[in-house]
C-alpha positions as CSV (number, residue, x, y, z in Angstrom):
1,X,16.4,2.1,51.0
2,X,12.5,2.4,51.6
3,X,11.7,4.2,48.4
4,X,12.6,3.2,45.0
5,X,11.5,4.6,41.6
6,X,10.8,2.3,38.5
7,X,11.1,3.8,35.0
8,X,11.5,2.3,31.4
9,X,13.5,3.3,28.7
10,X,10.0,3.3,27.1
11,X,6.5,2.0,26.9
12,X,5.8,-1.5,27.1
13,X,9.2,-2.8,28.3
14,X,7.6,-4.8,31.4
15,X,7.9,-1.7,33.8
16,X,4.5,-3.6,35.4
17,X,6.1,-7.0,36.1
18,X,9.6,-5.7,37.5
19,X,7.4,-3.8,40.1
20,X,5.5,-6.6,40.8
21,X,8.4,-9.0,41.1
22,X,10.2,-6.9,43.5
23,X,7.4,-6.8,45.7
24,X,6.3,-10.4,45.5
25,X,10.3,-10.8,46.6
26,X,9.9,-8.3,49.6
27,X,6.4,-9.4,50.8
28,X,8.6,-13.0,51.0
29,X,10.7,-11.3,53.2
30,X,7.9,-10.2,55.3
31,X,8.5,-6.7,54.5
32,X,5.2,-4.0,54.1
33,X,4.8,-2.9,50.7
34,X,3.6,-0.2,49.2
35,X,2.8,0.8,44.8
36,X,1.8,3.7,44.1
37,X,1.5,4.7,40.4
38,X,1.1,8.5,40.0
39,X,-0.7,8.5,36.9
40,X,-2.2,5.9,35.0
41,X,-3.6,6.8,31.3
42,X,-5.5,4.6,28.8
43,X,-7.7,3.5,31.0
44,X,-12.1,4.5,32.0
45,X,-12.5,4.1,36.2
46,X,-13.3,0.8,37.4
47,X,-11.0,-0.6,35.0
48,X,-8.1,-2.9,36.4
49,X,-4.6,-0.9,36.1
50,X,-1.2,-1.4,36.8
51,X,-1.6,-1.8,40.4
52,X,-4.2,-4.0,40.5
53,X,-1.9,-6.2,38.4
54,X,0.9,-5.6,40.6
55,X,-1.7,-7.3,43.7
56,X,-2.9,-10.2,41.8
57,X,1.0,-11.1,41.0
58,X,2.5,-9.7,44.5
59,X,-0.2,-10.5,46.9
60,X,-0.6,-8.7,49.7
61,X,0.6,-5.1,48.9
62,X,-1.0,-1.5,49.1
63,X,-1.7,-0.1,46.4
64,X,-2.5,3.7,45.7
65,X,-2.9,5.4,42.2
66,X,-3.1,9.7,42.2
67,X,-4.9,9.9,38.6
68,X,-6.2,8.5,35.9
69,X,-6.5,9.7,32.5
70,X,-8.9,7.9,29.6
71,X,-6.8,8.5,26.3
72,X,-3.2,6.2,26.4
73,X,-0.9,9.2,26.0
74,X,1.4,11.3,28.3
75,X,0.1,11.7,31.4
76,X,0.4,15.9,30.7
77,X,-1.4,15.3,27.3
78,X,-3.9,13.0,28.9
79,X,-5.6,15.9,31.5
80,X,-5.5,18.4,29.1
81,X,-7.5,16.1,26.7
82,X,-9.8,15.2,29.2
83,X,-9.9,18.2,31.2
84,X,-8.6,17.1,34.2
85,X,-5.6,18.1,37.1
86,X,-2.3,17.3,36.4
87,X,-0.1,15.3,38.8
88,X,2.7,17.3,40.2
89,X,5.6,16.2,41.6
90,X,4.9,17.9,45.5
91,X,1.4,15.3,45.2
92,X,3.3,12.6,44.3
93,X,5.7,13.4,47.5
94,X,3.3,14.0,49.8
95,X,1.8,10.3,48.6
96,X,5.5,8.8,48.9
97,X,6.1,10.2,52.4
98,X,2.5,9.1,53.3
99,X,3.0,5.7,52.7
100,X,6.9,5.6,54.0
101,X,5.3,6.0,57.8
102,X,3.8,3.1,57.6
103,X,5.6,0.6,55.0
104,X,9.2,-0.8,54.7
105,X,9.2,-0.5,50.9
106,X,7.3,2.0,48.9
107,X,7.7,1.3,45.3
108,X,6.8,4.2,42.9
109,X,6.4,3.0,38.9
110,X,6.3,5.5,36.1
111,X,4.4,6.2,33.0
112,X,6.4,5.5,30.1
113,X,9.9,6.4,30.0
114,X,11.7,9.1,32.4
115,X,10.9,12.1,30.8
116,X,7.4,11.7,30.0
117,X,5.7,15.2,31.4
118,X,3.1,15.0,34.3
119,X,2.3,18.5,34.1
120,X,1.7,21.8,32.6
121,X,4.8,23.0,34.1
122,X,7.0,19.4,32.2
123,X,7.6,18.0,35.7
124,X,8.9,14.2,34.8
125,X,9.6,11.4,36.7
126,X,13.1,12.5,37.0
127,X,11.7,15.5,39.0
128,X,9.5,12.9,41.3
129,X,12.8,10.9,42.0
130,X,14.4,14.4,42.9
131,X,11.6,15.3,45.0
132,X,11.4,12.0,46.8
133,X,15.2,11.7,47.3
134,X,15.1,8.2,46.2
135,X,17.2,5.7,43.5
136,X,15.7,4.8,40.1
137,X,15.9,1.3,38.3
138,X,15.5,1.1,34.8
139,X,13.8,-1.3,33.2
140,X,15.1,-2.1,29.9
141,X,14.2,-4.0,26.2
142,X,16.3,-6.8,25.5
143,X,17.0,-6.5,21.7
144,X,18.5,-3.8,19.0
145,X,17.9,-0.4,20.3
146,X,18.0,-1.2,24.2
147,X,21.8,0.4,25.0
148,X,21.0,3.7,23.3
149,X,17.4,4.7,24.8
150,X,19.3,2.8,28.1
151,X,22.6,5.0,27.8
152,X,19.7,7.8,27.2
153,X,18.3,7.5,30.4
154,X,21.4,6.2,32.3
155,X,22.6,9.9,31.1
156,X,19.4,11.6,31.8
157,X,19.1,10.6,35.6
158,X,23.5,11.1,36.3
159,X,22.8,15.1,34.7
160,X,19.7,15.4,37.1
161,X,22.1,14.1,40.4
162,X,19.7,11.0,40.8
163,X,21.2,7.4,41.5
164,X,20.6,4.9,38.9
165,X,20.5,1.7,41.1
166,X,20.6,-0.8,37.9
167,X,19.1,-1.9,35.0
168,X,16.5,-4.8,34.2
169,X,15.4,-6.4,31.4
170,X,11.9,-6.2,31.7
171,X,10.8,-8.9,29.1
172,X,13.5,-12.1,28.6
173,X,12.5,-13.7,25.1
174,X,11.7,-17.1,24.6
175,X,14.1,-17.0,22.0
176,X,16.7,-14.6,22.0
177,X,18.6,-13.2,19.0
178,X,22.1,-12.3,18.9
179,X,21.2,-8.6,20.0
180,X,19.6,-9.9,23.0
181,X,22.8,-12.3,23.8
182,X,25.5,-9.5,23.9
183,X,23.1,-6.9,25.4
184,X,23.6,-8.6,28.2
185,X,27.1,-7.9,28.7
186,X,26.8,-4.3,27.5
187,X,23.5,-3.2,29.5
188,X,25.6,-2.8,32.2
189,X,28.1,-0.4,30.5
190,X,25.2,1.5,28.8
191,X,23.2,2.6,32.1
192,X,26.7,2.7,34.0
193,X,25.0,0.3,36.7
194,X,25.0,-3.8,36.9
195,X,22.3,-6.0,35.3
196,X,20.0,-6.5,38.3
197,X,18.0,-9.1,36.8
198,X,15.7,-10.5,33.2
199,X,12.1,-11.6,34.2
200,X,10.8,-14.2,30.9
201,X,8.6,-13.0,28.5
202,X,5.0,-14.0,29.4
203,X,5.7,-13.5,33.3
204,X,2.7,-11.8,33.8
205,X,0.3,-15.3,32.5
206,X,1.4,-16.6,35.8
207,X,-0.4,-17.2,38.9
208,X,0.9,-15.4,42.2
209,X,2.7,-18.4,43.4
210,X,4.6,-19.5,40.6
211,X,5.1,-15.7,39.4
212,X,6.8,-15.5,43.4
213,X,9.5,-19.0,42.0
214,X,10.3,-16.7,38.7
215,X,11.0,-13.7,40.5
216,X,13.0,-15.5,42.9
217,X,14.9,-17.0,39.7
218,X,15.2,-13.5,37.8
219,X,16.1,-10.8,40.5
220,X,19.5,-10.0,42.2
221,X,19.8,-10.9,45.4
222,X,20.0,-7.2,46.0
223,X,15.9,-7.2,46.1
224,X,16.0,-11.1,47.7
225,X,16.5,-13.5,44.4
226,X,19.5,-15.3,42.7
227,X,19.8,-13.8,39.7
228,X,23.2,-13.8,38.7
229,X,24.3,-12.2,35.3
230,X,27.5,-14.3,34.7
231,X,25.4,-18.1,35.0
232,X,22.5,-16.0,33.2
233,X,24.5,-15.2,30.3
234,X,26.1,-18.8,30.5
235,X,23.2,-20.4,29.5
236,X,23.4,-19.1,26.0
237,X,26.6,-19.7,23.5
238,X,27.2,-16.7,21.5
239,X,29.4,-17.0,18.5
């Protein structure tokens, strides 16, 4: 695999970290990586976005962004707000297939969840997965809600043909209720692919070094860490 697709099941579930950890893990590797965020909304230019947060955790990584929209909405709703292009799925290949020539691991994160429209036309991220003929990982919530807007997408991606690598929780708590506990063994059933890995809440406070130990702890060694869901799970006694 040399291309991999990052959604959420929603906004704000740690789609940013996960990225970031999993190229932190492959730069240890010594592998080239690539981010490339399509669009980015809610943010004027100059500001720092999602990528540049993915270099100060990751380190040495290429970043690329296609657009950037002021208002934090759907990227589709965004550009027609501000009266700019949409990103299409054929741009967002072209970038992919760029960057593929000359990096081991190009790592493409979303806006929101998986069928947040792009375009005019409701191109999603599904559609950019389809077009790039490459796996998706969902990043997940860990409390109430997570196994239906997980199942949602799980379901979503299997209709469209696309691979659903696994699931992450994007955001461990601190303090995790009893939702949080037996997600853990039902994540898995709900996106119909294992538990990849849980980064803690308040990852993203940490320096690049340290952030490099966590990810290390909270990854599969699918992507190079030693996460393992069973010990994970262990840790915590639910009644």
């Amino acid at each position: 695999m040399s291309v991999l697709v990052i959604t959420g099941t929603g906004t704000e579930v740690g789609k940013t970290a996960v990225t970031a950890g999993i190229a932190a893990l492959a730069r240890a590797e010594g592998r080239r990586v690539a981010v490339l965020k399509p669009a980015q909304t809610g943010l004027l230019p100059g500001e720092p976005g999602d990528v540049a947060e993915v270099a100060r955790l990751a380190g040495d990584v290429t970043t690329r962004e296609l657009a950037r929209y002021p208002d934090p909405l759907a990227p589709a709703t965004a550009a027609r707000r501000a009266g700019m292009p949409t990103v299409h799925p054929a741009d967002v290949a072209k970038a992919v297939t760029e960057l593929d020539e000359t990096h081991d691991l190009v790592l493409v994160e979303g806006a929101g969840g998986l069928l947040v429209r792009f375009d005019e036309g409701g191109s999603t991220l599904a559609d950019i997965a389809w077009a790039v003929n490459a796996p998706v990982l969902i990043v997940a919530q860990a409390g109430l809600g997570t196994l239906n807007t997980t199942a949602l997408t799980a379901e979503a991606l299997q209709r469209r043909g696309i691979e659903s690598l696994g699931v992450v929780v994007g955001s461990w708590p601190l303090h995790p209720d009893l939702a949080s506990l037996t997600n853990l063994a039902d994540l898995p059933d709900a996106a119909g692919a294992p538990l990849l890995g849980a980064l803690p809440q308040g990852v993203t406070k940490l320096g690049s070094v340290d952030f490099l130990a966590v990810a290390k702890r909270s990854f599969s060694p699918w992507f190079g860490g030693e996460f393992d869901p069973e010990t994970f799970a262990a840790q915590f006694a639910v009644q």
